[in-house]
C-alpha positions as CSV (number, residue, x, y, z in Angstrom):
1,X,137.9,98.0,127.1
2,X,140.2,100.9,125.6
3,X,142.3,98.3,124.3
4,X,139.7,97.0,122.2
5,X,138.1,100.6,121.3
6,X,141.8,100.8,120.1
7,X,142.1,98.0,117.9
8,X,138.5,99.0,116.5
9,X,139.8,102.5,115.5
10,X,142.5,101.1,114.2
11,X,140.7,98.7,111.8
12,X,138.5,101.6,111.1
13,X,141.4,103.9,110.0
14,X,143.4,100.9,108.1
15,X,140.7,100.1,106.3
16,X,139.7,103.8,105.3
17,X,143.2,104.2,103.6
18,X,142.6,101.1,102.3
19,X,139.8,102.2,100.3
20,X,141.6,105.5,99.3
21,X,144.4,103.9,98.1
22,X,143.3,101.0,96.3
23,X,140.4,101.4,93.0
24,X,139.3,98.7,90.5
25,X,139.1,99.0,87.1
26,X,136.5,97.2,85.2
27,X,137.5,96.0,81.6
28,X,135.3,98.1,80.2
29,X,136.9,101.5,81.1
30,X,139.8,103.4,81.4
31,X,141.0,104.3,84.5
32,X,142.9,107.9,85.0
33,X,144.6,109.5,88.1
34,X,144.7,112.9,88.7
35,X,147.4,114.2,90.2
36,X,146.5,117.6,91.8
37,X,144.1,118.4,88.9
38,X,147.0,116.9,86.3
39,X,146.8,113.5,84.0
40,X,149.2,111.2,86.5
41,X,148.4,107.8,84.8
42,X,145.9,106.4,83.0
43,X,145.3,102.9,83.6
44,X,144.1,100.8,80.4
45,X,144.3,97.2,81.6
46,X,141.4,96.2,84.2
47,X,142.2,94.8,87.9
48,X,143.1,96.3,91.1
49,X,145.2,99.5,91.0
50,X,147.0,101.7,93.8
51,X,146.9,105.3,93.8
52,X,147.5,108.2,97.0
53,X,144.9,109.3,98.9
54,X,142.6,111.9,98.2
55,X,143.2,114.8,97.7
56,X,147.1,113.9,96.8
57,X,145.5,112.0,93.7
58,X,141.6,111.1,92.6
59,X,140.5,108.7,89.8
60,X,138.0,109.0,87.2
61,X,136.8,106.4,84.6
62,X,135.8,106.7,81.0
63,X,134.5,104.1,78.8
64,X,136.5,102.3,76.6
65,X,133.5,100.5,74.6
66,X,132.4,101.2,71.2
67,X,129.2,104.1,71.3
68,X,126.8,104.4,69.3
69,X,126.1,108.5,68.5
70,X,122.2,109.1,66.8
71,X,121.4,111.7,65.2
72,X,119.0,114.0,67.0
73,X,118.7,116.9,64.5
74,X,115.7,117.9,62.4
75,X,116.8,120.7,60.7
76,X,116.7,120.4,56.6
77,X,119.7,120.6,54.3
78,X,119.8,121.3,50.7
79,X,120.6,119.2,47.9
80,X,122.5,119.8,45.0
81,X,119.6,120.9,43.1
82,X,118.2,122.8,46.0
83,X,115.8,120.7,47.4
84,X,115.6,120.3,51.0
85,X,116.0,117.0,53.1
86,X,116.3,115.7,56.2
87,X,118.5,112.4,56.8
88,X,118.6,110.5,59.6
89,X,122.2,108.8,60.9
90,X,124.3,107.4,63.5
91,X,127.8,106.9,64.1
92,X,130.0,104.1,65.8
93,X,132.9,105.4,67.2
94,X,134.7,105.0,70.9
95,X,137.8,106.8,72.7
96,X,141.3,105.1,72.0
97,X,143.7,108.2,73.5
98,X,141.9,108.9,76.7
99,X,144.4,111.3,77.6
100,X,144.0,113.4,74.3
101,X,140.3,112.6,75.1
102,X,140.5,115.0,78.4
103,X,143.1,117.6,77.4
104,X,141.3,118.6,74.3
105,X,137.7,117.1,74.4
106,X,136.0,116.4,78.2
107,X,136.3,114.4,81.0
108,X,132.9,112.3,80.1
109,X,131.6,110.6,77.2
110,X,128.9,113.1,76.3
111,X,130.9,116.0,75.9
112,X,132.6,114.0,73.0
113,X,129.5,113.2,71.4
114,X,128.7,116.4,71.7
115,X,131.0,117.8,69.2
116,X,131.0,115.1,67.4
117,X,127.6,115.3,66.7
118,X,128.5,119.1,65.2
119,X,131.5,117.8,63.4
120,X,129.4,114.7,61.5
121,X,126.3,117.3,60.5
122,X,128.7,119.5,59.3
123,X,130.4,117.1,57.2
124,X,127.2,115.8,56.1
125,X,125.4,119.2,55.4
126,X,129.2,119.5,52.9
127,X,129.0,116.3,51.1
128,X,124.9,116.4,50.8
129,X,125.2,120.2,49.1
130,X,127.5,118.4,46.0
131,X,124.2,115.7,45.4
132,X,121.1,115.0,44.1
133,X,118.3,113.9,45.8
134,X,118.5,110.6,43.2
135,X,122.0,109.9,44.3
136,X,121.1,109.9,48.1
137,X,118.4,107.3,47.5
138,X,121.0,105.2,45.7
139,X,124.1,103.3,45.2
140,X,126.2,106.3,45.6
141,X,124.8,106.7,49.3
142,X,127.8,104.7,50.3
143,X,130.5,106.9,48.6
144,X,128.8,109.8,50.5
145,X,129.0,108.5,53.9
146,X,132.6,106.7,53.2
147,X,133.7,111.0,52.5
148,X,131.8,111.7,55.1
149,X,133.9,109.3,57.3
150,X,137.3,110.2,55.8
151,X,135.9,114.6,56.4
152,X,135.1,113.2,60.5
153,X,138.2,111.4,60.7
154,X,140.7,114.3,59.3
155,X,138.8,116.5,61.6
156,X,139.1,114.4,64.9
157,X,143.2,113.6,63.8
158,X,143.6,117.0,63.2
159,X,146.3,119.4,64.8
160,X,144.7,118.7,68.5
161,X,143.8,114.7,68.9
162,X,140.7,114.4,69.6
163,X,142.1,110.6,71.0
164,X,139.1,109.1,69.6
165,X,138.2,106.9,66.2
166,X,135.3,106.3,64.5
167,X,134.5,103.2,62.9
168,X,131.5,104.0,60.4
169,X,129.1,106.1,59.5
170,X,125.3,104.9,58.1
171,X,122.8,107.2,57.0
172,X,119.3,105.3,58.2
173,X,116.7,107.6,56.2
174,X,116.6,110.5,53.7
175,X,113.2,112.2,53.5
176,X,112.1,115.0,52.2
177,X,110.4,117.6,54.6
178,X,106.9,117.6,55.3
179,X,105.5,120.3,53.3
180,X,107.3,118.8,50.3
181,X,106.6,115.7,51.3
182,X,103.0,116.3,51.2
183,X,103.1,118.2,47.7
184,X,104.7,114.6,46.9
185,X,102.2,112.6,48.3
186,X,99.0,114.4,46.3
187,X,100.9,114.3,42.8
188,X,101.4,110.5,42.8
189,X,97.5,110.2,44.6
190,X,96.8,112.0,41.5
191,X,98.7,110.4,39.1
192,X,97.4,107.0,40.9
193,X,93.7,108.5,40.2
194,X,94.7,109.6,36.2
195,X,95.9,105.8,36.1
196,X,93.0,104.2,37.7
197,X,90.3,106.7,35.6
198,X,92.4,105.6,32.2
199,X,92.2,101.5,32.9
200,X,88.3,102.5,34.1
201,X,87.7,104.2,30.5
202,X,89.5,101.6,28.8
203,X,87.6,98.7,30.7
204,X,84.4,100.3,30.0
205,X,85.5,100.7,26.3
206,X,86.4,96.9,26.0
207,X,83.7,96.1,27.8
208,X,81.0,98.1,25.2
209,X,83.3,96.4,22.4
210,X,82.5,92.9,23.7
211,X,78.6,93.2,24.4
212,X,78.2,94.5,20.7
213,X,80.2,91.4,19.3
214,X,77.9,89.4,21.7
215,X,74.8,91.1,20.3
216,X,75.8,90.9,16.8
217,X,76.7,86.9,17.5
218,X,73.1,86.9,18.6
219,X,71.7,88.4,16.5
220,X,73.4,86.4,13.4
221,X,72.7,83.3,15.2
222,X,69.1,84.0,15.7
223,X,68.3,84.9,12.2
224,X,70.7,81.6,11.3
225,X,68.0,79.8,13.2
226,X,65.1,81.3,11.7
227,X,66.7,80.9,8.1
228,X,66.9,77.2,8.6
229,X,63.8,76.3,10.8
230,X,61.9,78.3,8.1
231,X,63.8,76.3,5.6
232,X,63.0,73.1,7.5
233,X,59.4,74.0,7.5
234,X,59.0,74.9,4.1
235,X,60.6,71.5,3.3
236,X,57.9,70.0,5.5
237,X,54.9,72.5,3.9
238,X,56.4,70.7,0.6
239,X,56.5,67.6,2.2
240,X,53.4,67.4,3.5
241,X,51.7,68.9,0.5
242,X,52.9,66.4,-1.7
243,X,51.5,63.1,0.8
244,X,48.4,65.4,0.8
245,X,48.2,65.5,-2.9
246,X,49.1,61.9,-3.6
247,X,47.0,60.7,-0.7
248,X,43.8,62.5,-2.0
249,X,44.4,62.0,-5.3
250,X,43.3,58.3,-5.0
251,X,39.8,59.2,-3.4
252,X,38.3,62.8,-4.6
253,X,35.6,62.3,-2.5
254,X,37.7,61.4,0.6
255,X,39.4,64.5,-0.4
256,X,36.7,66.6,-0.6
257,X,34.7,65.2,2.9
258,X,38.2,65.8,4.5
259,X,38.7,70.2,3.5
260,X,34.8,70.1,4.2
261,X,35.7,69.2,7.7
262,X,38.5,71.3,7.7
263,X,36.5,74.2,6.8
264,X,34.1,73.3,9.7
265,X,36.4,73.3,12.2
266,X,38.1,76.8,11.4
267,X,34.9,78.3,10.8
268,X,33.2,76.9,13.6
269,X,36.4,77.2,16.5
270,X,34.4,79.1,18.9
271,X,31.5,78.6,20.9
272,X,30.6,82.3,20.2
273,X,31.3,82.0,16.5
274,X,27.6,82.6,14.1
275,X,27.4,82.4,10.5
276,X,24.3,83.4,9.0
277,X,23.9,80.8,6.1
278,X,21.4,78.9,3.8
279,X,21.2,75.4,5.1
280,X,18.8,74.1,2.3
281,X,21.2,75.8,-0.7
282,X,24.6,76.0,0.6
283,X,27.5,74.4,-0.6
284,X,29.2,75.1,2.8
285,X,26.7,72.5,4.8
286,X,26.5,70.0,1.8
287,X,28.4,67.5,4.2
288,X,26.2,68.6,7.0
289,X,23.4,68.2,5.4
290,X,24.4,64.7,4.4
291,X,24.5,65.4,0.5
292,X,27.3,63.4,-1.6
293,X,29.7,65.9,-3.1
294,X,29.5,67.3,-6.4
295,X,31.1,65.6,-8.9
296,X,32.5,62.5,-10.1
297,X,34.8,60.7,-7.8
298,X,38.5,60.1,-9.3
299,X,39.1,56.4,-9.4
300,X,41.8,55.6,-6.9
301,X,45.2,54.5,-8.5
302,X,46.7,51.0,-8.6
């Protein structure tokens, strides 16, 4: 039974060494060993490594992967002509010297985007001060942020390594501040409104223009009408005057019997109508009266 408690504390004790001595590292990361608080090695290729046990040597891991490193400040910076933005950015970059990392940066990845973050708004806050607002929103943005690059770069290479490299720099928005912003927003609402009020006048103007031409097509049609149906019926007056003529010109007394009868039945339209007359003496009931007309009749032509 001791035996066996033996070989169990044994196992025990091999296989805590074991896991004090021996440490992967994954192929994302660099693996360092620290030697009583010193850089001992730092282990860049990934598999399983040996070190002493703790506390003769300890191993810590930092990531070799590209980051990514957003901006997070809202603070405004001035243009070249004074005005006051605020950009938006981000920044690629990842640690290549992890020993340079740790002796003149940190032990973890943050504390290197920490400064970096300073060292980027600086150089940003530099190269933004020599532009317009204009050149920000175009083509030249890439010149800025390629000097912008080149001012992070000479800074991190500088006389202590910050072991790290940055890859690019990309400037995601450019934006004026709010209150400016705003100021911005009611000049072009008004200008939109100036704009909209001009095409409205304008409309209304054209549209005035085109109902007069339309009334004065109207009314020059209509009196073009009445021109030629009074023409028309002038021609038929004419017209009919002249069958009336030739037609009672070959019987007077048809003639005569025929206005007679005409006479009666414009004089006599209504039931209401009187006329006070002489029915023995008037000429106006001869036909009436059943008289022959006056005069000689015309004889009809052959």
């Amino acid at each position: 039974m001791k035996r066996l408690g033996l070989v169990f504390s044994g196992f025990v004790f091999v296989t805590a060494l074991a896991s004090s001595t021996l440490f992967v590292v994954d192929q994302r990361q660099f693996g360092v060993i620290y030697a009583l608080g010193q850089i001992k090695d730092v282990i860049t290729e990934p598999g399983l490594n040996f070190k002493l046990p703790p506390p003769l040597q300890n191993v810590s891991y930092i990531d070799k992967r590209l980051l990514t490193l957003d901006s997070t400040d809202t603070e405004p910076m001035l243009t070249a002509e004074k005005q006051r933005v605020v950009i938006d950015w981000y920044v690629r970059w990842r640690i290549s010297e992890p020993t340079q990392y740790i002796r003149n940066v940190g032990t973890n990845e943050s504390a290197g985007a920490s400064q970096l973050n300073r060292v980027v708004r600086n150089a940003f806050q530099e190269e933004i001060n020599k532009r317009t607002v204009k050149e920000l929103l175009s083509a030249k943005r890439e010149a800025l942020m390629e000097d912008v690059k080149r001012e992070v770069l000479s800074r991190v290479r500088g006389d202590k390594p910050w072991g790290v490299d940055v890859i690019d720099v990309r400037i995601t928005r450019v934006d004026y501040v709010d209150a400016i912003t705003e100021s911005v927003y009611r000049r072009m609402e008004a200008e939109r409104k100036r704009v909209a009020n001009e095409l409205r006048s304008t409309g209304a103007a054209e549209g005035e223009k085109i109902r007069a031409d339309a009334d004065r097509q109207r009314e020059i049609t209509v009196a073009n009408a009445y021109r030629d149906a009074q023409k028309i019926k002038g021609e038929g007056d004419a017209e009919a005057s002249r069958l009336y003529a030739e037609s009672f010109g070959r019987d007077a007394r048809f003639a005569q019997f025929y206005r007679s009868l005409e006479a009666y039945k414009a004089t006599f339209n209504k039931k209401s109508d009187v006329v006070v007359l002489d029915p023995s003496s008037s000429e106006f009931l001869r036909v009436l009266r059943g008289d022959a007309p006056a005069g000689q009749p015309v004889p009809a032509k052959k």
